[in-house]
Backbone as ProteinMPNN parsed JSONL, in Angstrom:
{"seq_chain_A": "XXXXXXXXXXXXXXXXXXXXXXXXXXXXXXXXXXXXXXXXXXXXXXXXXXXXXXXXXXXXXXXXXX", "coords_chain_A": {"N_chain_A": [[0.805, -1.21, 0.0], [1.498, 1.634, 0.303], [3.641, 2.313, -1.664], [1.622, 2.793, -3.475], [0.432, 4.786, -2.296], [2.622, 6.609, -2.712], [2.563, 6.965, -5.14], [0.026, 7.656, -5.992], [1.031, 10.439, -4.951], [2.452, 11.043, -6.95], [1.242, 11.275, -8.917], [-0.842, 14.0, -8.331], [0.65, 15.808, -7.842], [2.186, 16.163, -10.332], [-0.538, 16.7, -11.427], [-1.352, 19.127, -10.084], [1.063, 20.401, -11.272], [0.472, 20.792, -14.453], [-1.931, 22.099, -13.882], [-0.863, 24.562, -13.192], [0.624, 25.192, -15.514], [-1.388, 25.555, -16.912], [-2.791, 27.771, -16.384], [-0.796, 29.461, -16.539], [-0.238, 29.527, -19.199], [-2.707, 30.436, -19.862], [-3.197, 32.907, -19.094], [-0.846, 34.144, -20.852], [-2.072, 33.712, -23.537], [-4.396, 35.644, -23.068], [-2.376, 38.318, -22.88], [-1.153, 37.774, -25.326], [-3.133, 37.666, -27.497], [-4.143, 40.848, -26.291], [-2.022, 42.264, -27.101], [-1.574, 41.843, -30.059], [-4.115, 43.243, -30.332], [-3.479, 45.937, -30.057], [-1.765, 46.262, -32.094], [-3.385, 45.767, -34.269], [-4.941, 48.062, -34.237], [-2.982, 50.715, -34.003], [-1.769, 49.949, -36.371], [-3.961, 50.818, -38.164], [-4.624, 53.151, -37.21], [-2.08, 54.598, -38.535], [-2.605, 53.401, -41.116], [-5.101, 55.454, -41.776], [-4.275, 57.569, -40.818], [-1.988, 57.981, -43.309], [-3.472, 58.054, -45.534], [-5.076, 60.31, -45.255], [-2.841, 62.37, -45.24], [-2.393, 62.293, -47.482], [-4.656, 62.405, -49.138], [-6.369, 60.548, -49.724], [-9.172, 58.251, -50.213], [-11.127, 55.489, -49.086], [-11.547, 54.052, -51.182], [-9.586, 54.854, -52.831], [-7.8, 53.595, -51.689], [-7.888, 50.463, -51.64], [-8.233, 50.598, -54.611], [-5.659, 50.713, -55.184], [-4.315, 48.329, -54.171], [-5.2, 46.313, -54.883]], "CA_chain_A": [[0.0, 0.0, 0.0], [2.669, 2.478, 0.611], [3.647, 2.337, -3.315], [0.338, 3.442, -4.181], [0.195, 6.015, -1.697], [3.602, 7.274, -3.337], [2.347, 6.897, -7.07], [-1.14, 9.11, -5.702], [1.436, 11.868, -4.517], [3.067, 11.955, -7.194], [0.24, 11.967, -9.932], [-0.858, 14.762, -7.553], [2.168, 16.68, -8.168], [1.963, 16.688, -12.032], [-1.489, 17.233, -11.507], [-0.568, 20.647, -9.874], [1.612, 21.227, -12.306], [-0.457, 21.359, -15.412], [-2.98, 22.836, -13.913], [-0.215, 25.963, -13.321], [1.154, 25.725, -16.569], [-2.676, 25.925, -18.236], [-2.98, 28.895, -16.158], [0.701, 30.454, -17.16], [-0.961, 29.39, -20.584], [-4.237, 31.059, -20.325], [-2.03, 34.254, -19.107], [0.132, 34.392, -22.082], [-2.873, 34.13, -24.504], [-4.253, 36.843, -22.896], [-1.222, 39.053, -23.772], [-0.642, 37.527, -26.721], [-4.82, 38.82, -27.883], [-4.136, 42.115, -25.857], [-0.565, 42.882, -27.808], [-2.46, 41.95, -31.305], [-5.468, 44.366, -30.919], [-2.869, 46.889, -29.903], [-0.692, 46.388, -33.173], [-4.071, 46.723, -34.861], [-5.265, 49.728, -33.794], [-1.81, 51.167, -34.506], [-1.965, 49.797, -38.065], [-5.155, 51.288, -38.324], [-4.211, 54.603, -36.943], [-0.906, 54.381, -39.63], [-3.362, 53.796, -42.486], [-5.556, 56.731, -41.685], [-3.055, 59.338, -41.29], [-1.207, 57.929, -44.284], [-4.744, 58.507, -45.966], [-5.534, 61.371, -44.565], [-1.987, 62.861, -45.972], [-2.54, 62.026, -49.245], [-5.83, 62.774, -49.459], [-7.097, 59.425, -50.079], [-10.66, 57.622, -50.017], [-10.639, 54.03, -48.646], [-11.771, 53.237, -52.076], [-8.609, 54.585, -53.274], [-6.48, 52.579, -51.367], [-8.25, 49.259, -51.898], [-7.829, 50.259, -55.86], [-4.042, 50.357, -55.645], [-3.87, 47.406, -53.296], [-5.838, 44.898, -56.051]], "C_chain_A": [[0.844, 1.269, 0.0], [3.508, 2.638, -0.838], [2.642, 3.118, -3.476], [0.22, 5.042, -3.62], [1.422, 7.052, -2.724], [3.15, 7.572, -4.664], [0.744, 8.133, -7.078], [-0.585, 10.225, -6.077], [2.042, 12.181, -5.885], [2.4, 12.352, -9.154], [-0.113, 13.498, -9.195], [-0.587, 15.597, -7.663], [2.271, 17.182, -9.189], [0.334, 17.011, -12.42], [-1.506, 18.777, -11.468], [-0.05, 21.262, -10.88], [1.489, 21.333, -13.924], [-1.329, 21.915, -14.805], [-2.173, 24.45, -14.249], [-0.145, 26.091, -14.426], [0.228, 25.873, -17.744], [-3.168, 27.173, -17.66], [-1.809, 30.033, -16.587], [-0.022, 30.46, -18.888], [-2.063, 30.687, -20.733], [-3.893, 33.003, -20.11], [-1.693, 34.942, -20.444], [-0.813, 34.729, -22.758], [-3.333, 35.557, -24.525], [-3.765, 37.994, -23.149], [-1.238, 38.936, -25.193], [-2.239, 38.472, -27.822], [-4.786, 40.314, -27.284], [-2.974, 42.914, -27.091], [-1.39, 42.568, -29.49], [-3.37, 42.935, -31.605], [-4.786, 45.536, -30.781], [-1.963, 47.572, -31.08], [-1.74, 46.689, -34.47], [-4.424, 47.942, -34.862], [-4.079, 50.563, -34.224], [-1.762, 51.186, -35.841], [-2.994, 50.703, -38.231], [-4.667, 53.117, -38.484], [-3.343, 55.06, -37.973], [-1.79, 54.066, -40.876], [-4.307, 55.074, -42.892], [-5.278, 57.998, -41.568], [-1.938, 59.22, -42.827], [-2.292, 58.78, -45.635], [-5.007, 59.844, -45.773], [-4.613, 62.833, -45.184], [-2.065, 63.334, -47.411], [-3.617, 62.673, -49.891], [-6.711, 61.779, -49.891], [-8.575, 58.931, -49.414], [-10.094, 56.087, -49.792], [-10.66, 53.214, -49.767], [-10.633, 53.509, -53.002], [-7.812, 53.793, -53.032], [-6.745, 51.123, -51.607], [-7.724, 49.444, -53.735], [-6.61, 50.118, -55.854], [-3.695, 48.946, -54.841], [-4.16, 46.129, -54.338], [-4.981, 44.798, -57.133]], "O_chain_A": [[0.278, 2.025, -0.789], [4.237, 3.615, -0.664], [2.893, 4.312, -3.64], [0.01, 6.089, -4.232], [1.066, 8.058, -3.336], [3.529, 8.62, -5.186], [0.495, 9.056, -7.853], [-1.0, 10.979, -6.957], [2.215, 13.368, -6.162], [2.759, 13.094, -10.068], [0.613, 14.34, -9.722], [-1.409, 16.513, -7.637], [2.431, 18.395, -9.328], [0.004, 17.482, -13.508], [-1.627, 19.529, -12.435], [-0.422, 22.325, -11.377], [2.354, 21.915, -14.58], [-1.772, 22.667, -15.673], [-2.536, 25.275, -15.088], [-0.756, 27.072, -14.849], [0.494, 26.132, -18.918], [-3.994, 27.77, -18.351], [-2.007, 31.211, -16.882], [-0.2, 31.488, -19.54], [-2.11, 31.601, -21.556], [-4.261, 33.968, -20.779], [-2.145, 35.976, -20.936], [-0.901, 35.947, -22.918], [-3.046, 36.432, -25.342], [-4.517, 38.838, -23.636], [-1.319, 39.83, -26.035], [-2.243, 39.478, -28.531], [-5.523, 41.079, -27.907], [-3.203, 43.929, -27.749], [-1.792, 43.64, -29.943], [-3.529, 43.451, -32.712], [-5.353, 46.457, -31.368], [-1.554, 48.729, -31.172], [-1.446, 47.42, -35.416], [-4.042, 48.783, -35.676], [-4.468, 51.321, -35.113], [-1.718, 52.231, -36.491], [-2.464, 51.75, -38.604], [-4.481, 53.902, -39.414], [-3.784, 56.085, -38.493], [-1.447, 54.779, -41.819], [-4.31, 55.607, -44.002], [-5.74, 59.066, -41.971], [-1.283, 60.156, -43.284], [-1.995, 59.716, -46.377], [-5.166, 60.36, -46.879], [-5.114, 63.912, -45.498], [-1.866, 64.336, -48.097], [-3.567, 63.335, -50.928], [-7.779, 62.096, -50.414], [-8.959, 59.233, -48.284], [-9.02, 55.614, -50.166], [-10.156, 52.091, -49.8], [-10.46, 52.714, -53.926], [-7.102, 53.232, -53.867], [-5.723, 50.465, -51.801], [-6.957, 48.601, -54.2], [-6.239, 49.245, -56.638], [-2.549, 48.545, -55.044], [-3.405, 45.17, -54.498], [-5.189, 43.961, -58.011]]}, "name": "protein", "num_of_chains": 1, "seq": "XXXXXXXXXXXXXXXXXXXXXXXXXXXXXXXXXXXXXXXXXXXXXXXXXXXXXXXXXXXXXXXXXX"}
């Protein structure tokens, strides 16, 4: 019995430690979707003043883009 008990603790253990590392996970994503909508918006902002410069319509810039 004293085996088993050991082989419990030490599922147990790696139990623990996926659970952390699906929470270090679920973290990261987080970031990772925060730092994306941030690099849009930026893009965004950087197409509309480029636009904006120029004097362009959105339907200009789609024609030179095709």
């Amino acid at each position: 019995m004293a085996r088993k008990a050991n082989y419990d603790e030490k599922i147990k253990v790696i139990e623990e430690k996926i659970e952390k590392k699906s929470a270090e996970m679920k973290a990261l994503k987080a970031q990772l979707t925060e730092i994306k909508t941030k690099k849009a918006q930026d893009d965004y902002q950087e197409l509309m003043e480029y636009m904006k410069v120029n004097n362009m319509s959105a339907d200009e810039v789609l024609s030179k883009l095709r």
